[in-house]
N, C-alpha and C positions, 0 to 999 in steps of 0.2 A: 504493500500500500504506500500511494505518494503521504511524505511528509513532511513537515516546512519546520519544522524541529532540530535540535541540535545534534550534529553525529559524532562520532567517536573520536572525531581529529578536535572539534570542537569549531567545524563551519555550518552553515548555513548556503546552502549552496555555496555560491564563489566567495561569498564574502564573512570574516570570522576570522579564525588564527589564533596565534599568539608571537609576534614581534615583538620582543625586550630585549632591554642589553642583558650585555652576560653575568653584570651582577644581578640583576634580578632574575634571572633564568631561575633559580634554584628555590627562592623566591614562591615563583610561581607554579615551578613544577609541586612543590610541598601540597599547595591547595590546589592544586589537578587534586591531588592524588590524595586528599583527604576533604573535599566537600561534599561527598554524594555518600562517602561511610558516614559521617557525619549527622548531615543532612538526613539520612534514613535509620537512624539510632533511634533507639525508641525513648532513650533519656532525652535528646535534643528535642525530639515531637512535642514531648509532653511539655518542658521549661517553654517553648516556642510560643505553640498552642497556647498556654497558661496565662505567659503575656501576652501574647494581643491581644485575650479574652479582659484580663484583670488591670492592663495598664495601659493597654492603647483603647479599648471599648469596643472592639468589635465580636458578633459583624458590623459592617458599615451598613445602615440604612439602604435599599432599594426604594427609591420613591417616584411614587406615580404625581409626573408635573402636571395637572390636569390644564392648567391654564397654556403653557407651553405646547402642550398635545393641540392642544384649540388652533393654537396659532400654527404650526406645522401639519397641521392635518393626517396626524398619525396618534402611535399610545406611544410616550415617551416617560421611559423609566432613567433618571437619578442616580448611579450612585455613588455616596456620598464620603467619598473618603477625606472629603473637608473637615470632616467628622469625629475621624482619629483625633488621638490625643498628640499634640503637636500641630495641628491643621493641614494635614499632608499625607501623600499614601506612604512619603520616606521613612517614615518610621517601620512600617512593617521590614523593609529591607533592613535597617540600621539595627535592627534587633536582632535578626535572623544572624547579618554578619558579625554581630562583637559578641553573641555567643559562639560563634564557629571560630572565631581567634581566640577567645581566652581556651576552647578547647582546644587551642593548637600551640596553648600555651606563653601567647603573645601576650607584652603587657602596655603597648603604647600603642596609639588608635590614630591614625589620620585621614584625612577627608579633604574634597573638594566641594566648594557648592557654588552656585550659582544667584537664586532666587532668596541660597540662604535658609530652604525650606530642610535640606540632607545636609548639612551643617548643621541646624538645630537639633534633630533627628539625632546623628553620631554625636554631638553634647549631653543629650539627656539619655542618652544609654551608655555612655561613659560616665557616666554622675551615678548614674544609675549602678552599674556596676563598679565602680572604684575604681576606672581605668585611665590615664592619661589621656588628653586628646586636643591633637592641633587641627585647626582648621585653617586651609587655602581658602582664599577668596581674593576675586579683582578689585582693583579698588573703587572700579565703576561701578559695582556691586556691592561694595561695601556702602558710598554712599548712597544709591538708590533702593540699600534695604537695610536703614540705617537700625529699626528696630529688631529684626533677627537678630544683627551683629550683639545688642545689646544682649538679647536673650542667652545668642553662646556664653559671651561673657560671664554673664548672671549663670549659667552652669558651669564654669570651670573652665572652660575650655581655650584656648588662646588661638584666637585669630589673628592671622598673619595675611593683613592684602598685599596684592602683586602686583606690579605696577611695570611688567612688561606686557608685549605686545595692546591690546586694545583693553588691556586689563580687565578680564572678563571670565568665561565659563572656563576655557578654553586654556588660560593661562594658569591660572588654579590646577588645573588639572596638572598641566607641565612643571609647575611648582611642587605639588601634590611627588609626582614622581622623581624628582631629584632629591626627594626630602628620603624617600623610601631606599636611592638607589644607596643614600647615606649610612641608613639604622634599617639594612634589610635584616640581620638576627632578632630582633626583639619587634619590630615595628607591623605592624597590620595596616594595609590600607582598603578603609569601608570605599568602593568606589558607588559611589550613588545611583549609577544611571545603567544600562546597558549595553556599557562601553565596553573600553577597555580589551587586554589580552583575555581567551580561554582560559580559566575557567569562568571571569565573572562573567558577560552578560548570560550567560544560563545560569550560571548561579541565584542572579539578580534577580531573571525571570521566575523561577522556583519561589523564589523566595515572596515574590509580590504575587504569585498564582492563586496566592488567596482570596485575590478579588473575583477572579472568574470563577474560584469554587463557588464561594459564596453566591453571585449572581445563576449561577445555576440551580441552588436550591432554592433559591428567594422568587426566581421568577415562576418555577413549578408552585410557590404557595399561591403568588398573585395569578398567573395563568396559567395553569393545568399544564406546562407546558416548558421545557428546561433550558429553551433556546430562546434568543434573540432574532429577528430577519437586521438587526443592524447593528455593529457593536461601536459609538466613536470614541477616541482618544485621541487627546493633542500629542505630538512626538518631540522630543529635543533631542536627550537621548536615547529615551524609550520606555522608561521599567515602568510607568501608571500603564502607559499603551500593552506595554510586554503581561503585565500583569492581565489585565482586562480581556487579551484573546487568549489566553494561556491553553486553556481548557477547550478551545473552539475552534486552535489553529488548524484543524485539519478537518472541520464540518464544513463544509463545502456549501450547505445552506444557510450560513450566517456570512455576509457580505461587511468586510472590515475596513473602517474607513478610516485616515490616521488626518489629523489637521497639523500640518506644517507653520511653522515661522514666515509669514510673507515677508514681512517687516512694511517696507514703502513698496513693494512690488517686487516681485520677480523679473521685472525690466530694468529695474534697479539697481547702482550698486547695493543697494542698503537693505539685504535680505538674510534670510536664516534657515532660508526653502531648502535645505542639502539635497532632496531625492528629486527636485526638479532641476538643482543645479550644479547639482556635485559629479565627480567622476569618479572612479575605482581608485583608492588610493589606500594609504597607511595614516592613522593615527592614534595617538594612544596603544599603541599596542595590537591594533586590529585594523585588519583589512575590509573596510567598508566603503561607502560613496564619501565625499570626503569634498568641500566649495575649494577651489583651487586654480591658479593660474596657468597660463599653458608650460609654465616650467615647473610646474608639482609645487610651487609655493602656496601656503594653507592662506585662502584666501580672508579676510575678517567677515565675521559674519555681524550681523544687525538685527535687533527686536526690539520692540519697548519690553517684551517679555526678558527677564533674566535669565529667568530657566532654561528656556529655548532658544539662549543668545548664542548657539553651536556649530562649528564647523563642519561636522563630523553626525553621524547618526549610528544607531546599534545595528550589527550584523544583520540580525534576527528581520528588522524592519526593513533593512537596504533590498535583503530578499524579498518578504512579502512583495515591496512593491516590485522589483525585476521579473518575477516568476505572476506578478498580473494576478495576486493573491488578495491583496489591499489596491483600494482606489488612495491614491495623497493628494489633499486639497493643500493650497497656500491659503492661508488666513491672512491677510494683511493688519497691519496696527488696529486703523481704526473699524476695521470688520470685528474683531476680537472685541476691541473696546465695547463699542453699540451690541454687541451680545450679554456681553455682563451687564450692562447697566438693562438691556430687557429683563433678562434671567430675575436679577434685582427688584425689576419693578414688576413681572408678573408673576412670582411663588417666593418674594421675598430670600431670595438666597445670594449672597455677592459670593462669586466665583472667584480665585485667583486670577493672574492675568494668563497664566497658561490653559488651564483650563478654559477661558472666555476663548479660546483659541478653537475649543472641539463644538464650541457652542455657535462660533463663528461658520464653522460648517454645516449647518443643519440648512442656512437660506440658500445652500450650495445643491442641497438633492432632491431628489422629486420622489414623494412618499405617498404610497396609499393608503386609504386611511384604517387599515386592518394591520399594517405593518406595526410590530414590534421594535421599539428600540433602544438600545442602554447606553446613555452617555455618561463617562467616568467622570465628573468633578472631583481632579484631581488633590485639588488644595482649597483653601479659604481665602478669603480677599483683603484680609487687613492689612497683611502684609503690603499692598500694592493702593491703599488709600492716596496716595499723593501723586501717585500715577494717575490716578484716575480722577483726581479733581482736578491734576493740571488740564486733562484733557478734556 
């Protein structure tokens, strides 16, 4: 049977791998080769399971937007991983990975973020557990999220902005990896997204698969019925998205739809679109589509979104769309914008800016009015208040 799933090399069709230097090789080979024993231990299940139950609040809500539905012309289902505790689906990753490090006997934690939202996230489960933890961030990010930074702070945690390149998702990340190639003996790095070298983005994936469990049982309580006809998810670098089809990647009658970064246009320099503009290339560790100049230089990418401010996108997603699995929409700024502030004013829910991105997609498809459909709101929208009133 055809499957869009991770194989034994750890690709996805063409794209996937693992490119590191040679000090991280050993690194990385360690967690190949102990996430999936792990991971499928019945002691890790249960501590797992136990938190997200007892400290993040889930499940997440499924909720039926009745007034939304109205205005699309279909049933549109919610869910609501704004919810979680932290306001983001990153915590469920961030917990899954600084339990799979301290059992791999790691005692220092570090992370890139972006949004700010998987920096918070790897804070409060280093607080949580008694771990050290630095956090990367741009410093464009620093200041356009100025109260996350606060919050890391407020747990422990010591954020370090970057202030190369465009100072951004992007760079964090690059920062994030030199820090590791320093203290690869002792050091763990939570990568947030479903990026990165083999093993994480199917680690990542696994690990957020909660969300698709979940909407499978939820949607059998509200509709008789275990599937979605539509699943969306905003993309940056993947793991709300990755999480969201986890379960469905291979049902061939749920049609997956991912909302990209327009930024000002896809005509534009000033985009974050990678699957409408990227080529085959290398970053981070993996071989995926990748914004770039006709000489391999990684080109900047643009969003008002943080999250989704990425050159690069996950393995997992570059296929879907190549193999014509997923449709990828570009959401542009203020597409995204005018979705949250609907979302807002017709079921009272303010969406983060990334999520207003998958919301952004809905005036994009033509739906009938029997059609099923589950959109992830990925995070909460406090975060991005000053975004949105400048706007």
């Amino acid at each position: 049977m055809k499957t869009y799933q991770v194989d034994q090399e750890g690709y996805y069709g063409e794209f996937g791998g693992a490119f590191v230097p040679e000090i991280l090789h050993r690194c990385v080979e360690e967690l190949r080769n102990a996430y999936l024993r792990i991971m499928e231990s019945d002691d890790f299940k249960q501590e797992f399971n136990n938190l997200l139950r007892d400290y993040v609040g889930r499940p997440s809500p499924l909720y039926p937007a009745k007034r939304l539905s109205e205005k699309y012309g279909c049933r549109i289902y919610l869910k609501r991983e704004d919810l979680n505790h932290t306001g983001a689906h990153k915590i469920n990753n961030a917990i899954g990975q600084a339990l799979i490090a301290r059992r791999m006997g790691k005692k220092r934690i570090i992370a890139e973020t972006g949004a700010g939202q998987h920096g918070v996230a790897a804070a409060t489960v280093c607080a949580l557990m008694g771990m050290e933890c630095v956090v990367y961030m741009g410093k464009t990010d620093v200041e356009r999220q100025y109260a996350n930074v606060q919050r890391m702070k407020m747990l422990g945690a010591k954020v370090v902005p970057v202030t190369s390149g465009n100072m951004t998702l992007k760079d964090a990340t690059n920062e994030a990896i030199r820090d590791w190639c320093c203290h690869p003996s002792d050091t763990y790095y939570i990568i947030g997204s479903t990026v990165g070298p083999h093993p994480y983005p199917d680690m990542v994936a696994r690990l957020q698969s909660v969300i698709s469990e979940e909407i499978r049982k939820q949607l059998m309580e509200h509709e008789g019925r275990d599937y979605p006809d539509y699943l969306i998810a905003c993309i940056g670098g993947g793991s709300n998205a990755a999480g969201t089809v986890y379960h469905y990647i291979d049902d061939e009658r749920v049609k997956i739809v991912l909302a990209e970064a327009g930024g000002k246009g896809i005509d534009t320099p000033l985009s974050a679109a990678t699957i409408h503009l990227g080529l085959p290339g290398i970053i981070h560790g993996s071989r995926t589509l990748v914004m770039q100049d006709e000489d391999g230089q990684i080109q900047e990418p643009y969003s008002i979104s943080a999250g989704l401010d990425y050159p690069g996108v996950g393995p997992m997603h570059a296929n879907l769309a190549k193999q014509h699995r997923a449709a990828v929409l570009a959401v542009n700024d203020d597409e995204a914008v005018r979705a949250a502030f609907e979302l807002t004013r017709l079921e009272g829910i303010i969406p983060a800016l990334e999520s207003a991105h998958a919301l952004g997609a809905l005036g994009k498809l033509r739906f009938r009015r029997d059609d099923l459909v589950v959109l992830t709101v990925s995070g909460r929208g406090d975060k991005d208040m000053d975004t949105y009133l400048k706007f």
